[in-house]
C-alpha positions as CSV (number, residue, x, y, z in Angstrom):
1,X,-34.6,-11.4,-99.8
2,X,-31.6,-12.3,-97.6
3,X,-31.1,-15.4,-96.0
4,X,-32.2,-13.7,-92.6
5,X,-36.0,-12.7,-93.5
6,X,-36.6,-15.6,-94.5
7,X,-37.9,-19.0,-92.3
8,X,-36.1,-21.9,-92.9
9,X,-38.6,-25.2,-92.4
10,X,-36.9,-27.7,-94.0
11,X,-33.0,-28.5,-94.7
12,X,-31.9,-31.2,-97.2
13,X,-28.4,-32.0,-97.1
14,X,-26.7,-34.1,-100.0
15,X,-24.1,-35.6,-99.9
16,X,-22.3,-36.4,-103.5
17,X,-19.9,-39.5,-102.1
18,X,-16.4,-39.1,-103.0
19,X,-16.8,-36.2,-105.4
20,X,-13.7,-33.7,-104.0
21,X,-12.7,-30.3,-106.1
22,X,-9.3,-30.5,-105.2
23,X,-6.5,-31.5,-103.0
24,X,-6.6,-30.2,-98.9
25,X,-3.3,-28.8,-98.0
26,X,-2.2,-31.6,-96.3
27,X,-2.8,-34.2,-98.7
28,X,0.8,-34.9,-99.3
29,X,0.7,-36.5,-96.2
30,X,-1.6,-38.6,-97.3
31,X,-0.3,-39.5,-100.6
32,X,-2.9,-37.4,-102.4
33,X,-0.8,-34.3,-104.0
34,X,-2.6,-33.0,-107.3
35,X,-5.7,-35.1,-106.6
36,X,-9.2,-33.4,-108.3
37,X,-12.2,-35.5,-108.3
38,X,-13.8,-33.0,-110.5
39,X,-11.4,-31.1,-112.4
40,X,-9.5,-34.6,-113.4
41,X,-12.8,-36.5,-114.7
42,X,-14.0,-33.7,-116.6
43,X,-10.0,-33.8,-118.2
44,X,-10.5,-37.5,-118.9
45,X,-14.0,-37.4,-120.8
46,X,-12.9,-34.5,-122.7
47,X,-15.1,-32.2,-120.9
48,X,-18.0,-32.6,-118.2
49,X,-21.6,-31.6,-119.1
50,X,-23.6,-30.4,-115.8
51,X,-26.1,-27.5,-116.6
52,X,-27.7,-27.4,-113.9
53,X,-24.7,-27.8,-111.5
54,X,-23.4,-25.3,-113.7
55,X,-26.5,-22.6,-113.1
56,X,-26.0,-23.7,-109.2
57,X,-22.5,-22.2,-109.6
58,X,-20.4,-25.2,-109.4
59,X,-17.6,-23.8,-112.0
60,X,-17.5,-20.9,-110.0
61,X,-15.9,-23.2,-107.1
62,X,-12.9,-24.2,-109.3
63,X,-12.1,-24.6,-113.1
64,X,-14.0,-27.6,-114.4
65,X,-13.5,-28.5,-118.6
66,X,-17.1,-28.0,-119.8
67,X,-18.7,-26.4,-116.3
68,X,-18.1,-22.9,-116.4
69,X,-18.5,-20.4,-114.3
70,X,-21.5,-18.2,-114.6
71,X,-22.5,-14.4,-114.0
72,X,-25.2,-15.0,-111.6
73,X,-24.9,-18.1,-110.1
74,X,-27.9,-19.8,-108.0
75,X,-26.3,-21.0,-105.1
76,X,-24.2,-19.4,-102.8
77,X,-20.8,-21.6,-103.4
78,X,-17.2,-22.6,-101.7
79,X,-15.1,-25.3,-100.7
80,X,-14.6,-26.8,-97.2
81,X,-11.1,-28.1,-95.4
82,X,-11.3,-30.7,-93.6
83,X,-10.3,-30.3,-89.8
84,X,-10.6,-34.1,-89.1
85,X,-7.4,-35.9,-89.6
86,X,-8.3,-38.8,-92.5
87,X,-10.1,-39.1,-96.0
88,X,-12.6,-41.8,-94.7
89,X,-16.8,-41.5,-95.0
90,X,-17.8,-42.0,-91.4
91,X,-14.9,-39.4,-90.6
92,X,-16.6,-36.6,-93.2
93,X,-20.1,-37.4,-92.4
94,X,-19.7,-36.9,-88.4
95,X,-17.8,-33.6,-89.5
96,X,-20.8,-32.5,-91.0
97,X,-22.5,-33.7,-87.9
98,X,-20.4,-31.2,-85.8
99,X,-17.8,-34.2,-84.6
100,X,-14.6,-33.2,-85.1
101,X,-11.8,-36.1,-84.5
102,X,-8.7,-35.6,-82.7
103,X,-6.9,-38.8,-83.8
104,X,-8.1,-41.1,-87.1
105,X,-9.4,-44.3,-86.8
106,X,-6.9,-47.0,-87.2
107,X,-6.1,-48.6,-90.5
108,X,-4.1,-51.9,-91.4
109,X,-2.2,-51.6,-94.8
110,X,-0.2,-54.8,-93.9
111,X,-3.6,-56.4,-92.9
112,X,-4.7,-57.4,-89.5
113,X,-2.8,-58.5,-86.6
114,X,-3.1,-61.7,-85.0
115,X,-4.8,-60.2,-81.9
116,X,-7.4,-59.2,-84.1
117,X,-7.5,-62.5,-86.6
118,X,-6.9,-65.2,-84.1
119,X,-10.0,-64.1,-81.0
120,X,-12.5,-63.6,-84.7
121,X,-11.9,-67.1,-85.9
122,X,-12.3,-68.3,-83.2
123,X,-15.3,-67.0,-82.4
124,X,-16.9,-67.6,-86.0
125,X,-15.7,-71.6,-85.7
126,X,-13.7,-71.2,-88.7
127,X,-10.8,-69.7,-90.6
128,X,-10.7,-67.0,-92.8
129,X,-8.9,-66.1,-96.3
130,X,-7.4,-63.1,-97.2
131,X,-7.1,-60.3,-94.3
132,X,-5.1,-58.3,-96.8
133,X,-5.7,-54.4,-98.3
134,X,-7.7,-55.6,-101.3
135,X,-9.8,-53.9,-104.1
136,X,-13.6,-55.9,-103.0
137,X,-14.2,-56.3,-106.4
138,X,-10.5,-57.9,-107.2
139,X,-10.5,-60.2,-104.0
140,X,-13.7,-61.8,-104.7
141,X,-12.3,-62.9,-108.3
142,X,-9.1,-63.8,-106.5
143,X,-10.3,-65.5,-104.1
144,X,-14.3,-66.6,-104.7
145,X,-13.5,-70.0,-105.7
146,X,-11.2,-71.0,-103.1
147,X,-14.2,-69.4,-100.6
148,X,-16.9,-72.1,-102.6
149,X,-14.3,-74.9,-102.1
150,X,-13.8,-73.9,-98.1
151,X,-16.6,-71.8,-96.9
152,X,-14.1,-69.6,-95.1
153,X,-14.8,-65.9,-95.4
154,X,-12.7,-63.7,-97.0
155,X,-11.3,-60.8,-94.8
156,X,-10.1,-57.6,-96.4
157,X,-9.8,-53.6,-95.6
158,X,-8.3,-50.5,-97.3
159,X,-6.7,-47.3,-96.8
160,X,-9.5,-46.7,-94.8
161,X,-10.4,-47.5,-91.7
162,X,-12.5,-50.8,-92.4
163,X,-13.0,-54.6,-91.8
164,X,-14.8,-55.6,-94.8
165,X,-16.0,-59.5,-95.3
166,X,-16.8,-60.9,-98.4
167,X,-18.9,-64.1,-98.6
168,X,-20.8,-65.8,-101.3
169,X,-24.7,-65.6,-100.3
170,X,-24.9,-69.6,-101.4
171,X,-22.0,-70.4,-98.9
172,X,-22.9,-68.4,-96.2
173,X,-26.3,-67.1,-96.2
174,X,-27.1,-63.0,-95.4
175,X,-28.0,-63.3,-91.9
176,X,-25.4,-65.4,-90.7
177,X,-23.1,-62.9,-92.9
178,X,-24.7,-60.2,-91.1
179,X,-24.1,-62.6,-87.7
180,X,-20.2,-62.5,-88.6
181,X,-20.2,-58.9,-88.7
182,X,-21.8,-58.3,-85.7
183,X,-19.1,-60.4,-83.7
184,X,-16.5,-58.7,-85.7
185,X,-18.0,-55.4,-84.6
186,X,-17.6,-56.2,-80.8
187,X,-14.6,-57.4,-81.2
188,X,-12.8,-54.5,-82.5
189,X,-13.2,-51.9,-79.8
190,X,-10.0,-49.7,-78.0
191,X,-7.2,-49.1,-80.5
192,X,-8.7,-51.7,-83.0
193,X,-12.1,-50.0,-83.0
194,X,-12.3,-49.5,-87.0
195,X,-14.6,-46.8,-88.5
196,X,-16.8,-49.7,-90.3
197,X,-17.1,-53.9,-90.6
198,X,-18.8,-53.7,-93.4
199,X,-21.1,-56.6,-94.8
200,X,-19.8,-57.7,-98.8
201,X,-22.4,-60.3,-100.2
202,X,-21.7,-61.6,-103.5
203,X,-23.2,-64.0,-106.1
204,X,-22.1,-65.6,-109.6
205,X,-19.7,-68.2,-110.3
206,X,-15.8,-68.2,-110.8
207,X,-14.7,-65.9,-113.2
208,X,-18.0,-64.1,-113.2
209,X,-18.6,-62.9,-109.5
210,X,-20.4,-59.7,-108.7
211,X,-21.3,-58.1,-105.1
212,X,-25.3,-57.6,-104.5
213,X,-26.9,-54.9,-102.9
214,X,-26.8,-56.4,-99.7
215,X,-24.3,-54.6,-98.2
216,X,-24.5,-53.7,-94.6
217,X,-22.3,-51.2,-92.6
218,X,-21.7,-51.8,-88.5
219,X,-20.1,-48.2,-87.7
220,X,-18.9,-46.9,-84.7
221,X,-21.6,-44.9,-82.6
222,X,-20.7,-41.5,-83.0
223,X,-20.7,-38.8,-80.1
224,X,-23.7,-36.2,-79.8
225,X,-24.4,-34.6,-83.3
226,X,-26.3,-32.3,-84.2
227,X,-29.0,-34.9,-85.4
228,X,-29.7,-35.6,-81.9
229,X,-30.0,-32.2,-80.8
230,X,-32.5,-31.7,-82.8
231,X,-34.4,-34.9,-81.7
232,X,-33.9,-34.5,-78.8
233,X,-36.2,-30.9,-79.0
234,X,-38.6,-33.1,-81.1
235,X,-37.3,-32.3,-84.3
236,X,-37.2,-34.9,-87.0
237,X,-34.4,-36.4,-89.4
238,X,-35.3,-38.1,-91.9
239,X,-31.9,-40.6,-93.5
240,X,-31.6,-41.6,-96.9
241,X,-28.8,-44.2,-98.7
242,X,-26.6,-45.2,-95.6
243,X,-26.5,-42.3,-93.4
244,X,-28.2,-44.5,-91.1
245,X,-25.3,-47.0,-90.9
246,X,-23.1,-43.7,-90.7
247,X,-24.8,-42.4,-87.8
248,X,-25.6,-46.0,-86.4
249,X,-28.8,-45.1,-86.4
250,X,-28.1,-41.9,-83.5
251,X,-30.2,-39.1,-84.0
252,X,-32.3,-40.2,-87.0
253,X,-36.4,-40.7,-87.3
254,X,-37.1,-42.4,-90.2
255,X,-34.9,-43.6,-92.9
256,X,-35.4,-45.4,-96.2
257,X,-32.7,-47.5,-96.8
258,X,-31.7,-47.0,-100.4
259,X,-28.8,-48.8,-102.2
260,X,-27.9,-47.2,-105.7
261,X,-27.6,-43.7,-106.8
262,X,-31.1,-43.7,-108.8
263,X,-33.1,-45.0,-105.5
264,X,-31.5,-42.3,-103.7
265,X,-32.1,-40.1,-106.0
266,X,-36.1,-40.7,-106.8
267,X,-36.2,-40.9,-102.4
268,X,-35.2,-37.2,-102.4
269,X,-37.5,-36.8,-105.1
270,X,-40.6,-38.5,-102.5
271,X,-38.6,-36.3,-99.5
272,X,-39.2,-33.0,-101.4
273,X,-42.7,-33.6,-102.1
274,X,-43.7,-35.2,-99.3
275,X,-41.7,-35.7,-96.3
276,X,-42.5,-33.1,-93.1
277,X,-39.3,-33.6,-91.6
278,X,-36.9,-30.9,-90.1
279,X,-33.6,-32.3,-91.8
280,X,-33.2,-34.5,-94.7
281,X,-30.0,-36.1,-95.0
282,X,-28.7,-38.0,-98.0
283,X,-25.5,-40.0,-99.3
284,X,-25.5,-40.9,-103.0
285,X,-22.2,-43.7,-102.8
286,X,-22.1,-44.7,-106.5
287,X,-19.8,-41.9,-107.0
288,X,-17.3,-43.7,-104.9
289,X,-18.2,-47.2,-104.6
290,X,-19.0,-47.8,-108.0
291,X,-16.5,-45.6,-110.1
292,X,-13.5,-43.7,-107.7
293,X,-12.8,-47.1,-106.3
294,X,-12.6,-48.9,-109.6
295,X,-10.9,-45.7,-111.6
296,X,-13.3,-45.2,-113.9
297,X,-13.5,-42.0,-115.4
298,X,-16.4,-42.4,-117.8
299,X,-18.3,-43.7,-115.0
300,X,-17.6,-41.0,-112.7
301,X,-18.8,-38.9,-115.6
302,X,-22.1,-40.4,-116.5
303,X,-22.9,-40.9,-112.4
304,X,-22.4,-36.8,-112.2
305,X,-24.8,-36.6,-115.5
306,X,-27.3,-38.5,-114.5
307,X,-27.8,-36.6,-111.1
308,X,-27.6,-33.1,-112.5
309,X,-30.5,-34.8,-115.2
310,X,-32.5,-35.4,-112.0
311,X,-32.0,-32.2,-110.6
312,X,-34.8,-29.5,-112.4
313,X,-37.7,-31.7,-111.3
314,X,-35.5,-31.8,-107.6
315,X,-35.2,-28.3,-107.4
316,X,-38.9,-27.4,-108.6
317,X,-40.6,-30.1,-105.6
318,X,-38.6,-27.5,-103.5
319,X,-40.6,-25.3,-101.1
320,X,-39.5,-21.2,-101.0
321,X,-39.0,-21.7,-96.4
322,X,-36.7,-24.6,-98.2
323,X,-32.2,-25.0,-97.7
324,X,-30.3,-27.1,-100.0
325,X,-26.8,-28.0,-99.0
326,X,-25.0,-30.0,-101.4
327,X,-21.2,-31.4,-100.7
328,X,-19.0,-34.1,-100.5
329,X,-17.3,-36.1,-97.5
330,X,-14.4,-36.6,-99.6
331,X,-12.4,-36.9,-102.5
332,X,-12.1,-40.4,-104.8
333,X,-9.8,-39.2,-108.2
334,X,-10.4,-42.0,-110.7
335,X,-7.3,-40.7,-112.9
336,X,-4.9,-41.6,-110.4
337,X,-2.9,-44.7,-109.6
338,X,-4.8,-45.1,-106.4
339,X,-8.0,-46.8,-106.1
340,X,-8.5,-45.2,-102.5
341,X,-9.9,-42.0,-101.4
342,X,-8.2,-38.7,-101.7
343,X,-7.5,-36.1,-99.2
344,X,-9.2,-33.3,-101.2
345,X,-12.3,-30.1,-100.4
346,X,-15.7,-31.0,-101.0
347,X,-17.6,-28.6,-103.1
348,X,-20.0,-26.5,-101.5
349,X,-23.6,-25.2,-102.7
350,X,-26.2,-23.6,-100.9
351,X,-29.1,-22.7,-102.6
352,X,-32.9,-21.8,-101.4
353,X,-35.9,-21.0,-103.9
354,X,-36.7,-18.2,-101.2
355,X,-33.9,-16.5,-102.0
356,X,-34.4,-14.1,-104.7
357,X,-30.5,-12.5,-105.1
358,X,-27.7,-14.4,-106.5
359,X,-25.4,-16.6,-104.9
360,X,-22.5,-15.6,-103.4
361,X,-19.3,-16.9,-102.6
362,X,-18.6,-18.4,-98.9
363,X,-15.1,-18.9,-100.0
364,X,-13.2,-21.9,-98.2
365,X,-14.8,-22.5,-95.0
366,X,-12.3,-24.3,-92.3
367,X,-14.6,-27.3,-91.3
368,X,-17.2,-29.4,-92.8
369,X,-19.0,-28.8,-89.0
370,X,-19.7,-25.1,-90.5
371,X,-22.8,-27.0,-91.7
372,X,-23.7,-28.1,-88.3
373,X,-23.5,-25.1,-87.1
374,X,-25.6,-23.4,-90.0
375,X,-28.4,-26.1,-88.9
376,X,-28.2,-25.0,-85.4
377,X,-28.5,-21.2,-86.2
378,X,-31.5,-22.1,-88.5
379,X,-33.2,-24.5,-86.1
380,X,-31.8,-22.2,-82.6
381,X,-29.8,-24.4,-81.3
382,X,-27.1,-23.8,-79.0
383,X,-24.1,-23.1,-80.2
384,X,-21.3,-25.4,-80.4
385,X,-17.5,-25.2,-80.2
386,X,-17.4,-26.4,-83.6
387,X,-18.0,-24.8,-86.3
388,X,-18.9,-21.4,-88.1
389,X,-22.3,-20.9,-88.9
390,X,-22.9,-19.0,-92.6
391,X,-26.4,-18.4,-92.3
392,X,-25.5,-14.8,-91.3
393,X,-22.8,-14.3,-93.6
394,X,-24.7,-15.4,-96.1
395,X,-27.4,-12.3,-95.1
396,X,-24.7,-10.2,-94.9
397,X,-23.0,-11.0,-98.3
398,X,-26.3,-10.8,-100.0
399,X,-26.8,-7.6,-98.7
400,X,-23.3,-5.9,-100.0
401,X,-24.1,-7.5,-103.1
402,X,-27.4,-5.6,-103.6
403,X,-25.6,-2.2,-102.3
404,X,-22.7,-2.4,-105.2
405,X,-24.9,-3.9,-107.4
């Protein structure tokens, strides 16, 4: 039955962190011509092995060594452009949200000014090392020992928009980490407010350091989403991983804060099964944190694995009045020099067990905030000036299908 006949209770959206199909237009501007998340893993490992993706209709999106595409796909499938200028998370996510930016959020590639440096060390009561674009797992070997000796915590960002501070749970303990942070976030407001200060706690000794799971993200608020319009009619949104630090905590019910990519994974297993709310809303990172960032293609590959492994039992919990929107916020090509994000599409599937045709393609939608405005139509909402809804076009789609079929 089309998408129209059907009532929608219950929308999960997924988000598969850093996991593009293929460079945006403008990613020349960004440094990211010929970037493919996707298509260049699946090169490096000598093929990519997804079946379940694959029955979704994810090689129907774009060519992908070992995913191809099929006759009768699951899911309704596409890519999205991003209309927000920047290849950051918090800049995808609020996209998705219905937020579209008109400038991106600053970014230091020389490091950060003294008008930002000199008013946080001060305010800490002590220096800092570092405050230099810096690989978090490469500064902390750098510099870890020299952060035992002194205590001084080590400052870093990226190509994105980020203050990120590294400190040694021994030298300085979580909550006064977290304490840093916060001052750090108040400081950096008007045309130093970052997208993130982001919390890095590590442990070990020199030559053997590794980051725990403490991490903590202080984002910018974002404007009105579409998370709070629906709470704000007393619908519910329930947050998994760190869409909660995303979000700030706007527009969310309940949340369980997840830190790895099989906690996130058995939490949208629990959701599924047994949480009542309106809109689930997930972010697996490992994709990026743990394999785009460090170029490892193998990883990449056996992150993608083991989520389409968890995917059956996933898809079965699903109810038939059920939406499953799976994407991307960005791109994070392991094959290239870069450790950074890309500038690239997100995938796009949209499958429902309530749907009895095949899938169809939505082709490549012009902002991420299409799915904002899909949630609205589903949940009637006002319509926004952003966005395109393709709950109708799905309908319609379906129903051409059927006629030429």
């Amino acid at each position: 039955m089309p998408i129209k006949d059907i009532h929608i209770n219950q929308v999960f959206l997924v988000v598969l962190d850093g996991v593009g199909a293929g460079e945006l237009p403008d990613a020349g501007r960004y440094g990211d011509e010929g970037s493919n998340t996707l298509a260049h893993t699946a090169e490096a490992v000598g093929g990519l092995r997804l079946p379940n993706l694959e029955r979704l209709g994810l090689g129907n999106i774009i060519p992908i060594k070992g995913v191809p595409p099929v006759e009768r796909p699951m899911a309704c499938f596409g890519r999205m452009r991003e209309r927000s200028p920047g290849k950051d998370t918090i800049t995808g996510h609020w996209e998705m949200a219905g937020v579209v930016l008109e400038r991106p959020f600053p970014t230091y590639p020389h490091g950060f000014p003294p008008e930002i440096i000199e008013p946080f060390e001060r305010s800490i009561g002590t220096s800092i090392l570092g405050n230099r674009p810096a690989s978090g797992t490469v500064i902390i070997q750098e510099l870890g020992e020299e952060h035992l000796r002194t205590g001084y915590p080590i400052v870093y960002t990226s190509a994105d928009s980020v203050f990120q501070i590294a400190a040694h749970e021994r030298i300085i303990p979580i909550e006064r980490l977290y304490e840093i942070c916060v001052i750090a976030r108040e400081l950096l407001v008007g045309d130093h407010a970052v997208g993130r200060v982001i919390a890095r706690p590590f442990e070990g000794e020199p030559g053997s350091f590794q980051r725990t799971e403490r991490r903590k993200d202080y984002p910018l608020t974002p404007p009105n989403t579409v998370l709070d319009e629906l709470t704000s009619i007393g619908r519910t949104v329930h947050a998994i991983g760190k869409i909660y630090e995303i979000f700030n905590g706007r527009g969310i019910t309940t949340w369980d804060h997840t830190t790895n990519n099989h906690d996130h994974i058995s939490a949208l297993l629990r959701a599924a099964q047994n949480v009542a709310s309106d809109l689930i809303f997930a972010n697996l990172e490992d994709f990026d944190m743990l394999y785009g960032h460090r170029n490892d293609s193998a990883g990449m590959a056996a992150a993608l694995r083991q989520y389409d492994d968890s995917l059956p039992d996933f898809l079965n919990a699903l109810k038939p009045s059920d939406l499953f929107i799976l994407t991307a916020d960005h791109g994070n090509d392991p094959t290239t020099p870069s450790t950074d994000h890309s500038r690239e599409h997100p995938f796009l599937l949209v499958y429902s067990p309530g749907l009895e045709e095949n899938g169809v393609n939505l082709g490549v939608r012009e902002s991420y905030s299409d799915i904002a405005a899909t949630i609205r139509e589903i949940f009637d909402l006002p319509e926004r000036p952003n966005g395109v809804g393709f709950r109708q076009e799905i309908a319609a789609a379906r129903s051409k299908f059927n006629r030429n079929r």
